[in-house]
N, C-alpha and C positions, 0 to 999 in steps of 0.2 A: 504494500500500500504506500502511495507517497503521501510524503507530508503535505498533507491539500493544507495545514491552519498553520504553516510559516508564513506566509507574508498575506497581510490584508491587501484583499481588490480595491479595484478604484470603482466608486459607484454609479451606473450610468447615468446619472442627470443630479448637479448640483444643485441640493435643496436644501435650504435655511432648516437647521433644527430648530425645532420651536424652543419657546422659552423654559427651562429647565432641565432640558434634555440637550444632549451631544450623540454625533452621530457614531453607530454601531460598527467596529470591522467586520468586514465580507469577505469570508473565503469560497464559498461557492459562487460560482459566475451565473447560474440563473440567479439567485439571491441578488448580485451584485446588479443586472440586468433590473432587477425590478425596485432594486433599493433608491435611496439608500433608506435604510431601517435606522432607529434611532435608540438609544438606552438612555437611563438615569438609574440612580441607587436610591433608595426607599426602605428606611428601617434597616438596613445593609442588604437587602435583597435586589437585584436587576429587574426594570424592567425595562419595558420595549413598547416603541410604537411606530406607525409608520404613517404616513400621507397618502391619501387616495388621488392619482391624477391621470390622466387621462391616456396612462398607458395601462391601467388596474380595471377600466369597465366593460362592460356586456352591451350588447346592443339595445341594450333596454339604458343604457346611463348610469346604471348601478354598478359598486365594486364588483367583479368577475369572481367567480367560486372559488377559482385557481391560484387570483391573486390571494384573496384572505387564505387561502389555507398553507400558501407557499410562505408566508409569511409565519403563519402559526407552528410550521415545521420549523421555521427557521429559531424561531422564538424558543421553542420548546429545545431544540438541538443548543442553544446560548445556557437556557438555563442547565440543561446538562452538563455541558464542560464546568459551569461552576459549581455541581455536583460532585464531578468525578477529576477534579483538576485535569481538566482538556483532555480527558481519554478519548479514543476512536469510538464513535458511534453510528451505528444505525438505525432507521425507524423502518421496527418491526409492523406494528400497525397502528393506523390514528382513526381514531372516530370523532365526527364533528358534525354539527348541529347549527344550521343559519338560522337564525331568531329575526333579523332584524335585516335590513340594509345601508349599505355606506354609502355616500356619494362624494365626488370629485372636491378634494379639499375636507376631505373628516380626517380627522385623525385617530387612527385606530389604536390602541392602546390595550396591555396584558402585563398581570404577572402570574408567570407559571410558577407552576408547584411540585414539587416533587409526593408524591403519591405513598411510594414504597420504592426502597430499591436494594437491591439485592448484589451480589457481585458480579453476578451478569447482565441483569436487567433492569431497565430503570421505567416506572409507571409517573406519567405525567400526567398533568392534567392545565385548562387557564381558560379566563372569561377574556373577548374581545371585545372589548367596548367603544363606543364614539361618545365620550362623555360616559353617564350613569346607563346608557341604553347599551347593554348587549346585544353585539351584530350574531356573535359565532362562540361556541363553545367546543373545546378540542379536549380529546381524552390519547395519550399515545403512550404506546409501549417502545420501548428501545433496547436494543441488543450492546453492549459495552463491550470491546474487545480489548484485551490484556495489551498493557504500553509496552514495546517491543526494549 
């Protein structure tokens, strides 16, 4: 496996963090493609949010399925390294629930949770909100593989 989380991407479109947040490094290039994604620290916990704009909607004007969930993977993959200090993972399976809808200019916001985790797997779970309104809810399983 190479080291895909040595050096952070560059994100394809330069977007102002909003105020209290700083932007997220991107080691994956779809991630980075649809970023940039955002963090701040909260009680010492990360979290993450991201801007809906006009490369994230459906033909309907609404955030795209693909984008909130790409994002809720990526979210959940963050809070895992700070789980497993940056161990190798991958997502076994994710189950998620749209509630609500985004549009162009929401900012979506999460903090994930570590569920249970065990030496090899790690159960997540995080509410995606725009403000108090829950867009999406994500539950994932992740597979940890032993640091070489």
């Amino acid at each position: 496996m190479s080291d895909y989380n040595a050096t952070p991407l560059k994100a394809a479109r330069a977007v102002a963090a909003p105020d209290g947040w700083r932007p997220a490094d991107q080691y994956d290039p779809f991630e980075a493609h649809l970023g940039p994604y955002f963090e701040r620290v909260v009680d010492g916990v990360r979290e993450f949010a991201f801007i809906i704009d006009d490369r994230h909607t459906n033909a309907q004007g609404v955030a795209h399925g693909g984008a909130l969930l790409t994002f809720a993977d990526s979210s959940l993959g963050y809070a895992i390294w700070d789980a497993t200090d940056r161990a190798p993972c991958v997502t076994v399976s994710q189950q998620s629930n749209f509630l609500s809808s985004a549009t162009v200019g929401d900012l979506v916001t999460c903090r994930p949770e570590v569920v249970r985790k065990t030496r090899e797997i790690i159960f997540m779970r995080a509410d995606f909100r725009v403000g108090a309104r829950i867009v999406l809810t994500a539950a994932a399983i992740w597979r940890i593989w032993p640091k070489a």
